[in-house]
N, C-alpha and C positions, 0 to 999 in steps of 0.2 A: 426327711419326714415320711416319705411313701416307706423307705425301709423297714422304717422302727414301726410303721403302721403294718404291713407284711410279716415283718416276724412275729407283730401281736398276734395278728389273723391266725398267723403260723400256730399259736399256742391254741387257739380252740380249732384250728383243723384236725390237732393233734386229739384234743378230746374227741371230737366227731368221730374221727377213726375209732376208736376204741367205743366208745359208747354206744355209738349209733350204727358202724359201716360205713361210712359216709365217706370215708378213704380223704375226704377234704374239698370234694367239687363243687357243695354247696356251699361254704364258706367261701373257699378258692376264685370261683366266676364272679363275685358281686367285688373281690377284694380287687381282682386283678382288673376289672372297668374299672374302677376309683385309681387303681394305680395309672395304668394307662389309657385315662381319659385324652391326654392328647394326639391319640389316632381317631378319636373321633368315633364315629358307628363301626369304623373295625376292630375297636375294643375289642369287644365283644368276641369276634371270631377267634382273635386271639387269647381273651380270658381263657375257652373251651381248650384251645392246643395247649396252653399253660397249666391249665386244671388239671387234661388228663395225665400229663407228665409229672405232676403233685401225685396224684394216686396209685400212680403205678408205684413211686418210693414207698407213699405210706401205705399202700393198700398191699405190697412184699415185705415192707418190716413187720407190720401189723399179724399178718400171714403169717411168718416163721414162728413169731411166740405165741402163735395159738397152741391148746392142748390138743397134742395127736387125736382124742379120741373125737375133738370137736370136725377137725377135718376129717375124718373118717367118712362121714356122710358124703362126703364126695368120689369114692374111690368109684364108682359104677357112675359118673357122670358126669363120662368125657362126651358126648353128646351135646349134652347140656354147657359143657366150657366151650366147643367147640363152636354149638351156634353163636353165642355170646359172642367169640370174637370176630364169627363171621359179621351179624348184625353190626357190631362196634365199627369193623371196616368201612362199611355202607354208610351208615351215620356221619363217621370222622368227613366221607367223602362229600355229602351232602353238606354239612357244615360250609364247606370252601367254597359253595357254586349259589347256596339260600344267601339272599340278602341280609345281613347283620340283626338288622330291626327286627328280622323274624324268628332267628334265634332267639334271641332275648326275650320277646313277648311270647315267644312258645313256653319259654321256658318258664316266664313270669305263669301262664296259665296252666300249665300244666304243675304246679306246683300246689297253685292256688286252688285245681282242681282234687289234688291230692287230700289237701287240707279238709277238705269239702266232705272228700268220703271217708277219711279218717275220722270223723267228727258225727258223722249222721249211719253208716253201715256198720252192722254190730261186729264183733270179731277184732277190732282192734283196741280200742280203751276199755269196750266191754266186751270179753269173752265169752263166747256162748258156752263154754266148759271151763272147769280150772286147769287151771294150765300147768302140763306137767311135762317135762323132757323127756322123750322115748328110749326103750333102754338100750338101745342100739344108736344113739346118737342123732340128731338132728336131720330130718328127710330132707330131701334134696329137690330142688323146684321142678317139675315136666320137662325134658328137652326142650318141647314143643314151645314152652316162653323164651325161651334164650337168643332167638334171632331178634323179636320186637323189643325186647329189654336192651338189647346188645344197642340195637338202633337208635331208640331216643335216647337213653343214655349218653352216647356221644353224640350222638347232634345234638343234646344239648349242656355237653360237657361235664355234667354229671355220671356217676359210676354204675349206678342202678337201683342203688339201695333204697331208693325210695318207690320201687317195686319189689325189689326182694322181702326187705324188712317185711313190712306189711303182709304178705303173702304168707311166710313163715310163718308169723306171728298168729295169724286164723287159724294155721295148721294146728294149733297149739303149742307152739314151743314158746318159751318165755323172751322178753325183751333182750336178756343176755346173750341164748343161741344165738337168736336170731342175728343179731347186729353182729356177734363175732363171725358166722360163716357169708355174711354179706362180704367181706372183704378179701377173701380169695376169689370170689364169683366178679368185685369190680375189679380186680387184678386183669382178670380174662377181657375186662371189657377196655380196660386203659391203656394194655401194649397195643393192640393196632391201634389204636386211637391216637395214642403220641405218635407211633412211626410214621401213620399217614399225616399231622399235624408237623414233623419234625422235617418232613420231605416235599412240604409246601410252601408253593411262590411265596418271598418275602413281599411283602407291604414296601410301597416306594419310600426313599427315606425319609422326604419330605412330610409323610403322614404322622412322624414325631420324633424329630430330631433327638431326642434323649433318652428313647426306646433303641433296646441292640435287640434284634433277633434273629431267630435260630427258627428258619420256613415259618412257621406261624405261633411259636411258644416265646415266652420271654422270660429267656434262663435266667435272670438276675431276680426278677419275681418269684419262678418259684425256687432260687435257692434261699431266697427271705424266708419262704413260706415252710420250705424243708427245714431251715435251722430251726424255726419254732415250732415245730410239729412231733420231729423226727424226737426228741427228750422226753416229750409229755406221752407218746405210745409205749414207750421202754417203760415208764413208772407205773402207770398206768395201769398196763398189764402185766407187771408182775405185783402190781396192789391197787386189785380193780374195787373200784368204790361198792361199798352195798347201798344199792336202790331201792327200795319197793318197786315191783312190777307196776304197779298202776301209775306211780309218778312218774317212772322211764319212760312209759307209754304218752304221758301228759307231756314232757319232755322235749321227746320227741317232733309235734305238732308243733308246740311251741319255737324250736328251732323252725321247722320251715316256715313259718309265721314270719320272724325275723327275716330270710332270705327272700318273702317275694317282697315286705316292706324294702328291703335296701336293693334290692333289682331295680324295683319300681322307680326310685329315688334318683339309681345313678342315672336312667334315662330323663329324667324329668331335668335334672339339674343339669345338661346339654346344653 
């Protein structure tokens, strides 16, 4: 049952990818507590190492089929991927040493805080200008963000894109830039993040006998999650759905809506 419930996941992580940037960590952390509920409050730590090792698959296949010219906006910011995976290191590490419960309820608020100013500060449902693509391709975020993005991102298991998005999105580029160059930017953020999650003390076996893992990820979840993911990016983007900009944006919110509802739930239901 956890399987077939994982590889469902797997098919809206797959959409997230592609729609939103989301490379899968939002879906991913809420799936992998419910799957492995019986470690207890070390779910959690372990959802995050599961998650970012999810993203890094989908957030590189994702990457490849993007069009050359959308990645182009990155060529001048290596800076910017660089702090990222500095930030993401520190994060991953902090992750291992913060109490479970605090991950989880950061994450819970810091999501719910997103929601918060996605909804009330103008520039993202409502643009303060219409929104038009640069003709040189989608600008690229400050260096200067890529250390604290890189950060909470992993510590709290997510990719970033629910900084990136947003950000771009004010800049004025449309829901579509935006989400498609979030996903080479969580790429930067998910390889340290898995390696320092991949090369972390295992959990005692006793915290859930039918949990196998690999330092802190649990390769059988996300190969659930990669079978249902990894089809739904291929079709996807080679036959990306047309949206209206304003209902992507609506969307959007609405998915993180879902993820603090089912965070919230897997703690309560403990």
């Amino acid at each position: 049952m956890d399987v077939a419930m994982l590889i469902g996941i797997g098919l809206l992580t797959g959409v997230t990818t592609v729609l939103f940037g989301f490379g899968g960590g939002f879906a991913a952390v809420p799936a992998v507590v419910w799957a492995d509920a019986a470690l207890g409050a070390d779910a959690m730590r372990v959802a995050t190492g599961t998650s970012a090792l999810v993203m890094v698959v989908n957030a590189a296949f994702a990457t490849a089929v993007t069009p050359r010219r959308v990645l182009g906006a990155l060529r001048r910011s290596t800076g910017l991927l660089l702090l990222l995976a500095a930030g993401a290191t520190a994060g991953a590490l902090a992750t291992r040493l913060a109490p479970p419960a605090l991950v989880l309820w950061s994450f819970v608020a810091y999501v719910a805080i997103t929601i918060v100013d996605l909804l009330l500060r103008p520039g993202f449902l409502r643009p303060r200008a219409p929104i038009e693509e640069p003709a040189d391709g989608p600008r690229p975020l400050p260096a200067v963000l890529g250390a604290p993005i890189g950060a909470v991102a992993a510590f709290l298991g997510v990719g970033g894109s629910v900084m990136t998005v947003p950000a771009m999105r004010r800049a004025g580029h449309t829901m579509h830039v935006a989400s498609a160059l979030a996903n080479p930017l969580t790429l930067a953020i998910a390889l340290p993040a898995t390696a320092v999650s991949l090369a972390g003390t295992a959990l005692p076996a006793s915290a859930g006998a039918h949990v196998h893992l690999v330092g802190l990820v649990d390769p059988g979840a996300a190969a659930a999650l990669l079978a249902g993911a990894l089809p739904v990016i291929g079709v996807l983007r080679r036959r990306p759905p047309r949206i209206p900009d304003r209902i992507y944006a609506w969307a959007y919110v609405g998915l993180l809506t879902v993820v603090v509802a089912a965070m919230s739930l897997s703690d309560v239901s403990r």
